[in-house]
Legacy VTK file of the C-alpha trace (Angstrom):
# vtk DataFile Version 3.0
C-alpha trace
ASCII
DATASET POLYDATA
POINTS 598 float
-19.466 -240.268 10.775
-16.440 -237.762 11.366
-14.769 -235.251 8.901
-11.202 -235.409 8.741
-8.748 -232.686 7.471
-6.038 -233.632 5.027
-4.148 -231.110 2.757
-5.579 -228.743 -0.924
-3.725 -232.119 -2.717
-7.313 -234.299 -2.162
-9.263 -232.446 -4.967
-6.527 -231.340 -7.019
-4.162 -234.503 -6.212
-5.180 -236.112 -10.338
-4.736 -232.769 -11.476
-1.450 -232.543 -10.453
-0.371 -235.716 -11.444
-1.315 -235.009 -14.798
0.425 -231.959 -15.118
4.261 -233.820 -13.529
3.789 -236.356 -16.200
3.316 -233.727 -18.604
6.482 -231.834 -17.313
8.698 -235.062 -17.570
7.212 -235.516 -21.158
8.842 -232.174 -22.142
11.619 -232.835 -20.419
12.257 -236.096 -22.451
11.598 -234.100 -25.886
13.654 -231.431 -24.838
16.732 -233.940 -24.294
15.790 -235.671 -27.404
16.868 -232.759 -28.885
19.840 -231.599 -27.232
20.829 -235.479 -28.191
20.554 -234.584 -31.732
22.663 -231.484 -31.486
25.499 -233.600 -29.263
25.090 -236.042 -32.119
24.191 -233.675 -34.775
27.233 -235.349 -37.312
25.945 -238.579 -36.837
22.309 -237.658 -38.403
21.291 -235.966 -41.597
17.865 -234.081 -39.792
15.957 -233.890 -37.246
11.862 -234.637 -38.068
8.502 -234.619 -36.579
8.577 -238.643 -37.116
11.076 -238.524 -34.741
9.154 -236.611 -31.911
5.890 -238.655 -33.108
7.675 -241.512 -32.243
9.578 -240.542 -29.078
6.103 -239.616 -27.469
5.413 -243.385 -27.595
8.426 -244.765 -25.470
8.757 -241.555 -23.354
5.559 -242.097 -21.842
5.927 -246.066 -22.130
9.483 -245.576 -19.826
7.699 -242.490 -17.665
4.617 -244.621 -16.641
7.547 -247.572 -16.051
9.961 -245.943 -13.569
7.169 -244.238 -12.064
4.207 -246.965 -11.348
4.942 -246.814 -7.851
4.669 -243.343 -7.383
1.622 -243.143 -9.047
0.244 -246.449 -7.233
1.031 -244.429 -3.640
-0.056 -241.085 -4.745
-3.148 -242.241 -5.017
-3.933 -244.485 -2.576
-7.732 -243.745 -1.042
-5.673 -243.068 2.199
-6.032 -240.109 4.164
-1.934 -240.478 5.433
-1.313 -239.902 1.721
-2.250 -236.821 1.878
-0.099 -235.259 5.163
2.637 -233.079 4.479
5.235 -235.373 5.501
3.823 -238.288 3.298
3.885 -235.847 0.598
7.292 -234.723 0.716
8.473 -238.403 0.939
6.330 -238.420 -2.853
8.158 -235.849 -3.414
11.549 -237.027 -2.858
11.033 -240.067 -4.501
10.147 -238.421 -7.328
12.652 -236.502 -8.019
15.330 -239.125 -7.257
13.712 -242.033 -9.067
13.166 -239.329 -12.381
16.722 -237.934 -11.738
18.120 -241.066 -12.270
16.377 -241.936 -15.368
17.323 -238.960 -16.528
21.210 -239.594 -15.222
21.689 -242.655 -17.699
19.878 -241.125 -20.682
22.614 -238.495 -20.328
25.244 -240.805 -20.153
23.790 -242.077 -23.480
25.023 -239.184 -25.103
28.338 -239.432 -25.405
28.215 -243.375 -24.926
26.040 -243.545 -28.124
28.537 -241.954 -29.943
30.564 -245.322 -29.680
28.038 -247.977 -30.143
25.641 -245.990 -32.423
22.705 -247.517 -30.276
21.141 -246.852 -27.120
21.817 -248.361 -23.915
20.666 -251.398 -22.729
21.040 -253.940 -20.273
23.524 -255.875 -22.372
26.056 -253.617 -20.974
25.757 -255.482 -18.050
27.190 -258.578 -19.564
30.242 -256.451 -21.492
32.081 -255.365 -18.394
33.635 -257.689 -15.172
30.654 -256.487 -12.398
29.559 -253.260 -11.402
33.332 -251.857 -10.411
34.165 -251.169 -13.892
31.058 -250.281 -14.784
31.249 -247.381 -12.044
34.820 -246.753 -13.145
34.004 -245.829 -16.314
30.820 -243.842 -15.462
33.077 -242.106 -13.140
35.764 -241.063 -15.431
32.886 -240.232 -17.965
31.746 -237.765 -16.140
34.991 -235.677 -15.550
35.696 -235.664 -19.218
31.996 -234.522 -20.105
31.206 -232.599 -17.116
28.902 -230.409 -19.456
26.681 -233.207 -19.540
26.752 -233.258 -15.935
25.559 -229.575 -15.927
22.802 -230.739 -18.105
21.972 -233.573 -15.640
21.855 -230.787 -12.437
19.706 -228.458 -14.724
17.324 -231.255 -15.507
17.301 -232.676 -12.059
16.542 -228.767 -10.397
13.812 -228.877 -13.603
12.354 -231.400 -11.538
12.519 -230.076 -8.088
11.032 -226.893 -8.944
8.442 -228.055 -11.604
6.828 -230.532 -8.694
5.607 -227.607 -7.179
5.513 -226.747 -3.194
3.463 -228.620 -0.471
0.941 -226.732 0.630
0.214 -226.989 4.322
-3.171 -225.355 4.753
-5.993 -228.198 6.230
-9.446 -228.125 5.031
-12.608 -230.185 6.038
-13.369 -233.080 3.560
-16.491 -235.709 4.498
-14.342 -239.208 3.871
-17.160 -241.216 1.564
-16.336 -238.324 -0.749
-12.717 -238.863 0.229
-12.668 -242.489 -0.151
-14.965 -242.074 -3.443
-13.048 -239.872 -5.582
-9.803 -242.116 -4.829
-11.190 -245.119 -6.052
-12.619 -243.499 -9.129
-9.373 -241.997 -9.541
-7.388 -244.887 -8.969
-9.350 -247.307 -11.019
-9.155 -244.864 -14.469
-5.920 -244.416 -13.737
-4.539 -248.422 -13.841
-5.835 -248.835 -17.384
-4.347 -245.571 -18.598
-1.189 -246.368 -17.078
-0.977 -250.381 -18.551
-1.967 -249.036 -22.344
0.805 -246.485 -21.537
3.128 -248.942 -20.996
1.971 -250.993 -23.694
2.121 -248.316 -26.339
-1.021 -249.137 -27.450
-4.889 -250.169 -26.786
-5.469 -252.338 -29.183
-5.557 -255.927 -28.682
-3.390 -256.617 -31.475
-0.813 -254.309 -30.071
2.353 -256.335 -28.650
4.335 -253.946 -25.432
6.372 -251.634 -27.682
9.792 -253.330 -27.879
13.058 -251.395 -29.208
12.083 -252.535 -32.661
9.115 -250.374 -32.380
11.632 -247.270 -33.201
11.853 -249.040 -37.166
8.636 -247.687 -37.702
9.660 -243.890 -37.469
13.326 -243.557 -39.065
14.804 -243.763 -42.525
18.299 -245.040 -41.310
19.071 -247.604 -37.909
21.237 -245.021 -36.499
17.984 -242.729 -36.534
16.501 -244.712 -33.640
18.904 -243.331 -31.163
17.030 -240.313 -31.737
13.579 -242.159 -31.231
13.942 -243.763 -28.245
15.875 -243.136 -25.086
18.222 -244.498 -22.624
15.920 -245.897 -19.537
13.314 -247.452 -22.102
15.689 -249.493 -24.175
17.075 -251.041 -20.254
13.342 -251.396 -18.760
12.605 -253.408 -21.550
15.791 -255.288 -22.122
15.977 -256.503 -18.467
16.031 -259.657 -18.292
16.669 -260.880 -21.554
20.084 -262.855 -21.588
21.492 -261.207 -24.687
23.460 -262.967 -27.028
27.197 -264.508 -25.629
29.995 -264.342 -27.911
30.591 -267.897 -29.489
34.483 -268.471 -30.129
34.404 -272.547 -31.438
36.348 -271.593 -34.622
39.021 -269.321 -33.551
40.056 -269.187 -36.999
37.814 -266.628 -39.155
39.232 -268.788 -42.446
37.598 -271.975 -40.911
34.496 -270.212 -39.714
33.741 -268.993 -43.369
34.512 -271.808 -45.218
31.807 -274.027 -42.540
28.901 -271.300 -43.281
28.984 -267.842 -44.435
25.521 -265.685 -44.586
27.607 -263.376 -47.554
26.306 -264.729 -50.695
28.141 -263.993 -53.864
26.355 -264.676 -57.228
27.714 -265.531 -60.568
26.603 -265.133 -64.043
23.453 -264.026 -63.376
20.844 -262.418 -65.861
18.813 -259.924 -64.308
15.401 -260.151 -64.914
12.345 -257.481 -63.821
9.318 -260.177 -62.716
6.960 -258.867 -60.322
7.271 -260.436 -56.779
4.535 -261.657 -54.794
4.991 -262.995 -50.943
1.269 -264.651 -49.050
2.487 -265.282 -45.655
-0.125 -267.374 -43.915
-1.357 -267.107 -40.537
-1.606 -270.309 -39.185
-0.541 -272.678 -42.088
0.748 -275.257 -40.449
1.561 -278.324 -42.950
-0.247 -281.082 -40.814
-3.299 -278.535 -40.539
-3.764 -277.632 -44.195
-3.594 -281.217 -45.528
-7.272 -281.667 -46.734
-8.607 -278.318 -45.912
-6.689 -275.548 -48.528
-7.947 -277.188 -51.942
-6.970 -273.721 -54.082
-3.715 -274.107 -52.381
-3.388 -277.809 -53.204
-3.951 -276.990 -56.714
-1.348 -274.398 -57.138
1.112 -276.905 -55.351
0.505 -279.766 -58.528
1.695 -275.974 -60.540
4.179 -274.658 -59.164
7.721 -275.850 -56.958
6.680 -277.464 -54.103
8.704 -277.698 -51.185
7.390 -280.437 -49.127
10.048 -280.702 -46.290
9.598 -277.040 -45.079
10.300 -275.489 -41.633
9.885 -272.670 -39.549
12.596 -270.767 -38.414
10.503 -269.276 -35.433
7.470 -270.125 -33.086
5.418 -266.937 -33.342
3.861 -264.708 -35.973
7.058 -261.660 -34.918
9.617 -264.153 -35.785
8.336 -264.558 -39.723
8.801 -261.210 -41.260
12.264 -261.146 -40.542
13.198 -265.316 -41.641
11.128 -264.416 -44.523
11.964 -261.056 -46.041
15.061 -260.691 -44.305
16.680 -264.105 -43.972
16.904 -263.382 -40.445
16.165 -266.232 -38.335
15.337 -266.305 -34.262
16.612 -268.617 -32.675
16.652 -268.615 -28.625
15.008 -265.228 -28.750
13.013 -263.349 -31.591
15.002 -261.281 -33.598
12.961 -258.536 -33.421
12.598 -258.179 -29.460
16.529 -258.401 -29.252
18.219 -255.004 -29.179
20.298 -255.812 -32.353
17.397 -255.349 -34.727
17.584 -251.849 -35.098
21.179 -253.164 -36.867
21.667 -252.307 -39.975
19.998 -254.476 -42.120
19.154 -255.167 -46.206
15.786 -257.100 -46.294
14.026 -258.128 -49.391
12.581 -254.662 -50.246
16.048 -252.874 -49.802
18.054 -255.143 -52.231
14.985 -255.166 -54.788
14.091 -251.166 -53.879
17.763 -250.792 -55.413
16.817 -252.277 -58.314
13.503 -249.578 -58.479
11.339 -252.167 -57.571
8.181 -250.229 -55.922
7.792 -252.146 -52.800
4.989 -252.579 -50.311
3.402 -254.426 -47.022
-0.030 -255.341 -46.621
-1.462 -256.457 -43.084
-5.121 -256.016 -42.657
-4.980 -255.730 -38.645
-4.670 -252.107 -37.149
-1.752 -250.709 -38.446
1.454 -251.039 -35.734
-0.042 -254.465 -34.833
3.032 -256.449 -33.506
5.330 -254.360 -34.656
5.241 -255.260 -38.439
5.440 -251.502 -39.974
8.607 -250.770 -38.189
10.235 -254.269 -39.340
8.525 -254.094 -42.812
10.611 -250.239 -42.890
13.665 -252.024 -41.672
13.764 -254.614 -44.146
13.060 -251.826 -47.069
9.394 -251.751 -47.358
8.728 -248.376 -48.070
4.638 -248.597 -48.197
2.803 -249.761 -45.577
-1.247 -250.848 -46.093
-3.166 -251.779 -42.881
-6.526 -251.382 -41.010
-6.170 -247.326 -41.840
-5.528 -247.731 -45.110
-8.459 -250.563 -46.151
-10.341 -247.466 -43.905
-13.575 -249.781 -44.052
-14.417 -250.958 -40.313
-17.710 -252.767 -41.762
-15.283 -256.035 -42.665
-13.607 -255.871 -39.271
-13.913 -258.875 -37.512
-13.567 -257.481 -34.102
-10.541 -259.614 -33.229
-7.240 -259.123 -35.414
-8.169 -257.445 -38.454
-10.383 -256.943 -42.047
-11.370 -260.179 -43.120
-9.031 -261.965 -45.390
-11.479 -262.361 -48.291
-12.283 -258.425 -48.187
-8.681 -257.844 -47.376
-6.882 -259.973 -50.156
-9.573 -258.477 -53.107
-8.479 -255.005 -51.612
-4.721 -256.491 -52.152
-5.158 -257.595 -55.414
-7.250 -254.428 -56.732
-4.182 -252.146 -55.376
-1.757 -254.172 -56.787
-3.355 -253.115 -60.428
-2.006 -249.415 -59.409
1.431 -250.340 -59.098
4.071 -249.586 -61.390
6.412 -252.884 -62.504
8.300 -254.336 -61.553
7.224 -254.613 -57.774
7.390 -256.038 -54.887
4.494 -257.075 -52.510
3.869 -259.342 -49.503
1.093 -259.782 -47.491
0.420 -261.488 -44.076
-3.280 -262.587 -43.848
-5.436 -262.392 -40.473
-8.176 -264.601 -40.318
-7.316 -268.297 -39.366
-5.901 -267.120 -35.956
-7.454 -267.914 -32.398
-9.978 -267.934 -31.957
-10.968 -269.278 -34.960
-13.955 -267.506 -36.497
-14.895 -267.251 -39.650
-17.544 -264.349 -40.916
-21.491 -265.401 -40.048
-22.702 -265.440 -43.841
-19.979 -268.541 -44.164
-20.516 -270.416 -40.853
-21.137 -273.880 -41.923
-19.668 -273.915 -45.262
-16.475 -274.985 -45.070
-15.280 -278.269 -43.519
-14.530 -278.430 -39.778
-11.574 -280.741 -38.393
-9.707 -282.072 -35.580
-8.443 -278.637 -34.724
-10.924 -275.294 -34.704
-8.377 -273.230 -37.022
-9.218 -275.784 -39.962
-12.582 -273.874 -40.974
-10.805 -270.568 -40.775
-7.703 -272.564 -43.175
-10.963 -273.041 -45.355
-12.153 -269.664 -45.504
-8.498 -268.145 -46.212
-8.408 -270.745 -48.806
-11.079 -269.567 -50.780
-9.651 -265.779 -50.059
-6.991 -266.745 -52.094
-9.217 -268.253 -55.148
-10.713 -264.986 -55.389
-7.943 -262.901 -55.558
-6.488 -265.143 -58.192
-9.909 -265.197 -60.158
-9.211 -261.246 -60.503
-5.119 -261.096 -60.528
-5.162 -263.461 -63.532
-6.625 -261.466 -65.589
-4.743 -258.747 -65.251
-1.310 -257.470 -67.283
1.257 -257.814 -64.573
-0.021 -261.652 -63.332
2.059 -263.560 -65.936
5.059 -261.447 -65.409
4.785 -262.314 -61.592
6.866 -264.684 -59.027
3.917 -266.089 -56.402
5.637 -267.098 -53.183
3.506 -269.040 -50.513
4.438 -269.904 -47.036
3.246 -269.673 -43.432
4.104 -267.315 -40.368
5.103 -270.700 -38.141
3.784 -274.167 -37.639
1.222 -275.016 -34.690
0.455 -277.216 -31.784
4.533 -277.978 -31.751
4.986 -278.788 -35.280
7.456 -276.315 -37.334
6.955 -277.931 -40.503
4.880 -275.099 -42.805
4.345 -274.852 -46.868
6.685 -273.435 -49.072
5.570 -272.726 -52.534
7.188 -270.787 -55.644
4.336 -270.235 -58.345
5.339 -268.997 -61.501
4.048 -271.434 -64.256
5.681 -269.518 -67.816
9.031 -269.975 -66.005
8.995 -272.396 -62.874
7.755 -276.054 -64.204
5.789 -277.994 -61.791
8.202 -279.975 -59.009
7.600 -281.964 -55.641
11.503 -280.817 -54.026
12.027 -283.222 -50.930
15.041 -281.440 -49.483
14.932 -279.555 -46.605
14.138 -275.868 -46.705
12.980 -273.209 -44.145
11.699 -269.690 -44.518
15.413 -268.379 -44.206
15.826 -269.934 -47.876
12.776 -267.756 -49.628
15.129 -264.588 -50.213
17.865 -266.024 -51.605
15.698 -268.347 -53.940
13.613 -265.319 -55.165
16.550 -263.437 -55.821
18.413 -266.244 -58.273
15.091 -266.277 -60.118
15.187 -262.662 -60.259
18.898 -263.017 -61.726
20.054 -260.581 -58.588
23.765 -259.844 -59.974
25.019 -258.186 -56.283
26.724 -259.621 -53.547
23.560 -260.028 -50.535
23.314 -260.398 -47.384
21.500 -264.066 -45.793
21.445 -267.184 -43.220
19.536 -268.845 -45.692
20.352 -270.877 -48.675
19.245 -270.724 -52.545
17.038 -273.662 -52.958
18.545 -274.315 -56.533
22.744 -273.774 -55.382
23.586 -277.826 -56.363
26.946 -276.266 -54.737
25.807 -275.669 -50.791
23.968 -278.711 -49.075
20.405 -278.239 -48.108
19.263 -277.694 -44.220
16.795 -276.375 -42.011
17.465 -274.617 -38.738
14.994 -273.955 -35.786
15.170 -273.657 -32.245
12.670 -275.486 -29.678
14.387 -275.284 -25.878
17.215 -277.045 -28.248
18.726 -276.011 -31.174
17.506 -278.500 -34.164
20.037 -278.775 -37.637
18.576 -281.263 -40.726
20.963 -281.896 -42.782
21.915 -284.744 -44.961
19.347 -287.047 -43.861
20.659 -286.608 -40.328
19.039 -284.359 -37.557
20.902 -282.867 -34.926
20.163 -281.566 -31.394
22.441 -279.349 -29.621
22.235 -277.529 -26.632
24.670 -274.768 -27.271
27.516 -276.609 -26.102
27.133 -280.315 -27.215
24.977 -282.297 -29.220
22.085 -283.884 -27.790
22.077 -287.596 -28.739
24.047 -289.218 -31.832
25.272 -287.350 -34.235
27.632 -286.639 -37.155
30.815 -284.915 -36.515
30.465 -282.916 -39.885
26.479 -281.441 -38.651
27.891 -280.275 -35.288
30.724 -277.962 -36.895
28.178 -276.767 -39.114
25.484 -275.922 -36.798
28.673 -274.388 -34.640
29.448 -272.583 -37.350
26.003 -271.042 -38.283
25.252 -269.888 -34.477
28.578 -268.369 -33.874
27.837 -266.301 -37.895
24.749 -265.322 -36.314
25.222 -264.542 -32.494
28.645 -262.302 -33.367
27.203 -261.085 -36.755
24.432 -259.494 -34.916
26.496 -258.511 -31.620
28.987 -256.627 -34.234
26.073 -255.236 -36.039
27.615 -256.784 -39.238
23.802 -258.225 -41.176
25.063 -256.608 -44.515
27.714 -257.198 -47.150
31.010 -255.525 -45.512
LINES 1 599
598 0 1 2 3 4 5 6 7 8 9 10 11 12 13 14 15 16 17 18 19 20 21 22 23 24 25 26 27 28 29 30 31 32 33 34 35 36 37 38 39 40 41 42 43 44 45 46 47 48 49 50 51 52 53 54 55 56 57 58 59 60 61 62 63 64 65 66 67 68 69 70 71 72 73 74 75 76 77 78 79 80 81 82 83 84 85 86 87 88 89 90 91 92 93 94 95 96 97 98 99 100 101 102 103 104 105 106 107 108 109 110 111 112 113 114 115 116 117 118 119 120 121 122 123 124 125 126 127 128 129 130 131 132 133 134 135 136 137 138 139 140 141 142 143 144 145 146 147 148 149 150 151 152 153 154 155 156 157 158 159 160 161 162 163 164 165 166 167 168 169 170 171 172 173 174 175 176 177 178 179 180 181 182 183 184 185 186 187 188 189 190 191 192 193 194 195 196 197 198 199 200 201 202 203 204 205 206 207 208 209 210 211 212 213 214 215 216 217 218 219 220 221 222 223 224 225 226 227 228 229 230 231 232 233 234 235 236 237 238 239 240 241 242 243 244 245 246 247 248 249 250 251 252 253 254 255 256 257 258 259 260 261 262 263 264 265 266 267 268 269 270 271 272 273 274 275 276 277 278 279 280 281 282 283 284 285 286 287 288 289 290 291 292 293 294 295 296 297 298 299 300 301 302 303 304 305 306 307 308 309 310 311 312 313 314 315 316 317 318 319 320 321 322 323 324 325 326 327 328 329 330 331 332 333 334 335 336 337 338 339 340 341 342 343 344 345 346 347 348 349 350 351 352 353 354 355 356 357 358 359 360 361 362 363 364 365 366 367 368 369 370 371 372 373 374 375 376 377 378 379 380 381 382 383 384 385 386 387 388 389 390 391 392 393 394 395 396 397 398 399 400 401 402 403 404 405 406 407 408 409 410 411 412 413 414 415 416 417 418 419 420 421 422 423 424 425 426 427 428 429 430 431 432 433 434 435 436 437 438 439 440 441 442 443 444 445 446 447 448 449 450 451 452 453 454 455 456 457 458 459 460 461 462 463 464 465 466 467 468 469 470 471 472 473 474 475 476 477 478 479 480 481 482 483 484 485 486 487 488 489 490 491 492 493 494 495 496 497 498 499 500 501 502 503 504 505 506 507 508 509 510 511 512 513 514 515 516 517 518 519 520 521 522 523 524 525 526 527 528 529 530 531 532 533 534 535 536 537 538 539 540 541 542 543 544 545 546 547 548 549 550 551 552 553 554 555 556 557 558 559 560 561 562 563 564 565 566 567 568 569 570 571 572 573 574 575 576 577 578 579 580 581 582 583 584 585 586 587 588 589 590 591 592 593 594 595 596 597
């Protein structure tokens, strides 16, 4: 077999891949930071968090823009490796990098309007690309400094490349063709998990939202992440359009309004407890959550509940925030990183201590960074149980380990506080731990055992929380994350025996609702911010709100289809100008950034 010659890049080729990547790493920190000192007056400081956290969607929007370039510099092919195929790498590097680099730039100044990064909604604000170059255009004679910074940035990334060395050696090509493949094959992993922002299994792609989890204030995530990230992973989503059916604001308010206003209220300092429940679908639980049965005969039962989302990411923010999603979830839209007052804002105000409990590897799906948004300010995962011994390999510590853990840190806090947690263990696929196979009943569907096993989670920590001082001064709230196998309809529980007597309510309610309701038994005395209604308002009319391909209003006995333009079927005039009324509130309330009381 014949040697071939090819260039010093063959042995060194990985090497210097690594150390580009590297440079366009410090290049991204280093205009993270001139950002903050263009935008200094729109931040209070500038913090490690904020550098911690940039490192994530740098590299996520590096490994993005260039996949190709990787993918061809490493090709086991020996025409990779001639000088002219290498200064074709080269040029696309530069160009591809320098215009990443071109529109977080822009973002500078542009941020300064918008107080949010870019993203490919911008698209959809301006009459085609013309204007859109107009303006760039006329941008960049006004703020020709940034332009400066642009050239100096781009010439960083000429010279930091490095020069293409011309000198031929003699290579044998199975060790050629060998140290490619090995190259190439660590390197496709590396590069997905990059892009991911994570390993773990329970680790979503890293979506805008991710920022939450690093900043004190929204406008902080402009620091966080940057320009080509927040369009990479916006592409393609539709965005929100403008809704205009009441042109008349007067009309629109007096239809729905998400500003709730309450009156005479007492306050009062109970202790409030969330259980979101993976999985706990209302058809699936009937027969197969006894200890939750038995709390429903105590406590107010809702038993025409709904989901106001189809996957675990759309609960947190219906739940604690009031937030519905609708077409999208709320939290992989660019207008969550809006300013926003979930449950553990409006009760931190109050000097509630507040805290999160999620017993899969903390960052899974995003919940510490929405938990932060929505006022959380504690955060207990995987690290925090710091016990891999109840890990069940899948999603996270076992709920029966998990909730006792819950329950014994809860006995730490100081009242009155607020806690939710979102269990772990009856989610695909379906396991329960090996010292309780066979124990509890198996159904129709596998997640029934698992529903079993939660079940009796939650008997134990109520055999320890009721004996101890803060359980009779405490609100329970049960509910699941979202209904299964195409039903939305979920438990909704308020458990409080010394103050809530035992009642079956047959209206309609949704997860939207629990806020509100927890803060008029709290006695909340402040104007709040919510799409949902209190449960025990005899002046608003019950409903429940959910979209599935349609949007789907009950209300008054009736339910309603509509399709975002008309209603799907029969229907009553009065449901279609509410549900009109409700989705142009929420699509311009979150385009406008306006989730708060004004």
């Amino acid at each position: 077999m014949k040697n071939f010659q090819e260039t010093p890049y063959g042995v060194l080729n990985y090497l210097n891949i690594i150390r580009r990547v590297l440079l366009l790493l410090l290049l991204y920190a280093l205009s993270r930071y001139l950002f903050y000192c263009y935008n200094h007056d729109l931040f209070q400081s500038l913090s490690w968090s904020h550098f911690k956290g940039g490192f994530r969607f740098d590299l996520s929007a590096i490994l993005y823009i260039n996949a190709l370039y990787l993918f061809w510099a490493l090709l086991p092919l020996r025409t990779v490796y001639q000088p002219s195929a290498q200064r074709w790498l080269k040029a696309w590097f530069v160009v591809t990098n320098a215009t990443a680099f071109a529109v977080n730039t822009m973002d500078f100044y542009y941020f300064r309007f918008t107080l949010r990064r870019t993203d490919s909604s911008i698209f959809s604000e301006f009459q085609g690309g013309e204007q859109i170059g107009k303006i760039i255009g006329e941008s960049m004679v006004q703020q020709w400094p940034l332009v400066l910074l642009w050239v100096g940035l781009t010439f960083a990334l000429f010279v930091g490349y490095g020069k293409i060395k011309r000198k031929l050696v003699v290579i044998q090509p199975w060790y050629f063709f060998t140290t490619r493949l090995v190259a190439i094959s660590l390197t496709i992993p590396l590069v997905i998990a990059g892009m991911r922002g994570g390993v773990d299994r329970t680790t979503r792609p890293i979506a805008m939202s991710n920022a939450g989890a690093y900043i004190q204030k929204p406008v902080e995530a402009g620091i966080v992440l940057n320009t080509p990230f927040c369009l990479i992973r916006s592409a393609g989503q539709k965005g929100l359009p403008r809704l205009s059916f009441f042109e008349s604001q007067e009309e629109l308010e007096a239809l729905f309004t998400p500003i709730h206003t309450p009156d005479n209220q007492v306050p009062k300092h109970y202790n409030v407890v969330v259980f979101i429940l993976e999985s706990f679908s209302k058809p699936q639980i009937t027969g197969y959550a006894p200890f939750l049965d038995s709390l429903m005969m105590q406590g107010h039962n809702c038993t025409d509940a709904f989901a106001n989302g189809r996957k675990s990411i759309d609960a947190l923010p219906s739940i604690l925030g009031s937030i519905p999603s609708l077409t999208e979830p709320f939290i992989l839209l660019p207008y969550s990183l809006n300013p926003m007052e979930g449950l553990g804002t409006l009760l931190g105000q109050k000097g509630y201590h507040t805290s999160f409990f999620h017993g899969a590897p903390n960052g899974s799906m995003g919940f510490n960074a929405i938990t932060n948004m929505l006022g959380f300010e504690h955060y207990y995962g995987k690290n925090e149980y710091n016990r891999d011994s109840d890990y069940d390999s899948y999603w996270g510590i076992w709920d029966e380990p998990f909730l006792q853990f819950f329950a014994q840190t809860l006995d730490t806090f100081p009242q009155p506080f607020l806690s939710a947690i979102f269990t772990v263990s009856s989610h695909h696929p379906y396991v329960v731990p090996k010292q309780y196979k066979g124990v509890f009943p198996k159904g129709p569907e596998p997640v029934q055992e698992c529903i079993g096993y939660t079940d009796m989670a939650l008997r134990r920590f109520f055999e320890h929380a009721s004996s101890q001082p803060w359980f009779s001064n405490t609100l329970f709230v049960f509910t699941a994350d979202h209904g299964l196998l195409g039903s939305m309809s979920i438990p909704i529980l308020y458990y409080f025996p010394s103050v809530i007597p035992p009642e079956v309510d047959t209206q309609p309610t949704q997860q939207i609702d629990i806020l509100p309701t927890v803060l008029s038994y709290l006695g909340y005395d402040q104007p709040f911010f919510g799409f949902g209604r209190n449960i025990m308002d005899t002046t608003t009319q019950p409903f429940a709100i959910n979209y599935t391909g349609n949007y789907q209003l009950i209300r008054n006995g009736n339910l309603l289809l509509f399709d975002g333009e008309q209603a799907v079927g029969l229907y009553d005039p009065e449901e279609l100008d509410f549900i009109k009324a409700f989705i142009q509130q929420y699509n311009n309330r979150l385009l406008d950034g306006k989730l708060t009381v004004e």
